[in-house]
N, C-alpha and C positions, 0 to 999 in steps of 0.2 A: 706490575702484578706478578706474583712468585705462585706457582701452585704447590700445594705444601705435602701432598701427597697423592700419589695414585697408585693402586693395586686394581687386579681385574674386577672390570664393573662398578669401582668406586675411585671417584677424583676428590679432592678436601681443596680449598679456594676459599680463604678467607674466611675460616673457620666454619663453611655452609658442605655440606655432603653432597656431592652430586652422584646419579645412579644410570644419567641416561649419557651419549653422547652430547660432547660441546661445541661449541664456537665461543670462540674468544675475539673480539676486536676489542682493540685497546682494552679502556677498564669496564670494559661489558663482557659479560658472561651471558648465552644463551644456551640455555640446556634444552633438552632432546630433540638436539642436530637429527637432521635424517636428511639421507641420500636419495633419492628417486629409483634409486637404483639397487640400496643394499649397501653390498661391499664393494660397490665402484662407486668412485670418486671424480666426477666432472664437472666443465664449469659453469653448469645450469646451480650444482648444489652451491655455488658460493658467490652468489651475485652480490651479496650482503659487501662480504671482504672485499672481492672486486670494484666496489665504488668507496672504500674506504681507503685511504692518503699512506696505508703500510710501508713500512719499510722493511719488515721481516714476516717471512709463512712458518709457523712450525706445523710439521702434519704428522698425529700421531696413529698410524695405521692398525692399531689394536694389540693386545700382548702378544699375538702371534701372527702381525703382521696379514691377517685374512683379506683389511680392505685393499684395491689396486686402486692408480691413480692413471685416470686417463692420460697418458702422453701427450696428448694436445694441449692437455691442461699446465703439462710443465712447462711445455716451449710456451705457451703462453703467459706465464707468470715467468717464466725467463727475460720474453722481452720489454716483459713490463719493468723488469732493469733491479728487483731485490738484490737487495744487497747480502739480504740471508735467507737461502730457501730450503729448508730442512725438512726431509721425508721418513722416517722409520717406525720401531716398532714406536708404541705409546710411551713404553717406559723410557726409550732415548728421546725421545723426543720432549718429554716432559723435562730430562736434565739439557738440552738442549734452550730449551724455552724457558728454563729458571738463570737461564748461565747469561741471556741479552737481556740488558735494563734497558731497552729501546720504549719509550711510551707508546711508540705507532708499531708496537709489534702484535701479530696475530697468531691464534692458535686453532686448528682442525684436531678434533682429539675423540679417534672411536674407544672407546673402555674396554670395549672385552674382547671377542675373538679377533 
């Protein structure tokens, strides 16, 4: 899956507009991801990905980088043994996430701030 564009507040993914926060596993799209939390990021928000066979996280932390991602949560997808675990703004992480043709690859992606 390639996502074809993202500007703030708007993702394009197979020709459908998206306007809210996503999750990506494999070839599923779930639009208006939300955190418990906001702008933190833990591993209660992502029990979905966590039981799903990944080989790659991209996580796109908003155009300006607002969401944080709990540390626990990285050592924990650390040992869970990724082979690709990509954290940044949205828009790197979006060319990050179009660059792996991995099928079991996932994506975290907040849109705007």
């Amino acid at each position: 899956m390639k996502i074809e564009k993202y500007s703030f507040g708007k993702m394009v993914i197979k020709g459908e507009t998206y306007t809210s926060d996503l999750m990506i596993i494999g070839n599923r799209i779930y639009s208006n991801w939300r955190r418990k939390a906001g702008h933190f990021l833990d591993e209660n928000d992502i029990q979905e990905i966590l039981e799903y066979p990944m080989s790659s996280l991209f996580i796109g932390t908003g155009a300006f980088g607002r969401m944080k991602i709990d540390p626990k949560l990285i050592n924990l997808l650390e040992k869970l043994g990724l082979s690709c675990l990509y954290s940044g703004k949205t828009d790197d992480a979006v060319i990050e996430f179009n660059k792996n043709n991995n099928s079991n690859k996932c994506g975290l992606f907040h849109l705007t701030c």
